[in-house]
C-alpha positions in Angstrom: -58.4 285.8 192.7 -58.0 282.9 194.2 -59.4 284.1 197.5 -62.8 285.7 195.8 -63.0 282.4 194.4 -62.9 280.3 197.8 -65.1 283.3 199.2 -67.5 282.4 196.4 -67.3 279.0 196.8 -67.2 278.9 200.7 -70.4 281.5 201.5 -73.3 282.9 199.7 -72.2 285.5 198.4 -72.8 287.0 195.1 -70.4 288.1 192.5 -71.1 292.0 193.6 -70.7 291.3 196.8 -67.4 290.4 196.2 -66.3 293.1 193.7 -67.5 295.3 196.5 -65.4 293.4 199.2 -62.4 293.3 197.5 -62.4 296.8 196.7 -62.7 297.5 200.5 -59.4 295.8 200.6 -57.5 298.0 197.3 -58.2 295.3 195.0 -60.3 296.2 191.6 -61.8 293.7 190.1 -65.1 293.0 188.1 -67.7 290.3 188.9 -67.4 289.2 185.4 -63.2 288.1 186.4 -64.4 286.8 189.1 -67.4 285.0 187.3 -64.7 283.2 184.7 -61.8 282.6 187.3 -64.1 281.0 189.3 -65.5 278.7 186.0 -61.8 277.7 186.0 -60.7 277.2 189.0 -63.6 275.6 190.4 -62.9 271.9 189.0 -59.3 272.6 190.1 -60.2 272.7 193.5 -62.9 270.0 193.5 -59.8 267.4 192.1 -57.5 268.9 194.9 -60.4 268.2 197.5 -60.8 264.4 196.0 -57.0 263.7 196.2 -57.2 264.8 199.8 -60.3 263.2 200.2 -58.8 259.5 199.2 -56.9 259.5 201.7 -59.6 261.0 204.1 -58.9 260.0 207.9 -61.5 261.2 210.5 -62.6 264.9 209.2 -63.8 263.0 205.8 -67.8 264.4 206.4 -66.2 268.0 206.1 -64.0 267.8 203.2 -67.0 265.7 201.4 -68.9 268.9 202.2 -66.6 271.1 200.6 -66.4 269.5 198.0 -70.6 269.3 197.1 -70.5 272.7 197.8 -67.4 273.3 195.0 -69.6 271.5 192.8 -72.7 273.1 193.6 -71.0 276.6 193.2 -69.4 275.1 189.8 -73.1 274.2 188.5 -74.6 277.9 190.1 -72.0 279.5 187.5 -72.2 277.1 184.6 -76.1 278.2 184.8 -75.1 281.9 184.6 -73.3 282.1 180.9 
């Protein structure tokens, strides 16, 4: 789950999408799962990405753009309940 989430978060893609790509790869799973995991997860991996970020050395631009887009996906699914 954990990878459809980070898919999710990573590209725009929608929830289907990734039903349908993870069943390619054996793995059955509804867009609704994914839809809630990622609502949890989500904040998870914006506070890993600003612990990292703290202590940010010269690649801090990317990891700041990870995590505006983990906060951007975060608000795209809040809006979808």
């Amino acid at each position: 789950m954990l990878v459809c989430v980070r898919w999710y978060a990573a590209y725009p893609l929608s929830l289907r999408n990734l039903e349908e790509m993870m069943a390619e790869r054996g793995v059955l799973v509804d867009h609704a799962t994914i839809h809630r995991r990622a609502l949890n997860m989500l904040p998870v991996v914006a506070a890993v990405l600003r612990r990292v970020q703290a202590g940010a050395g010269p690649d801090q631009s990317s990891r700041q753009g990870q995590l505006n887009r983990c906060q951007q996906v975060r608000v795209r699914c809040a809006q979808r309940k």
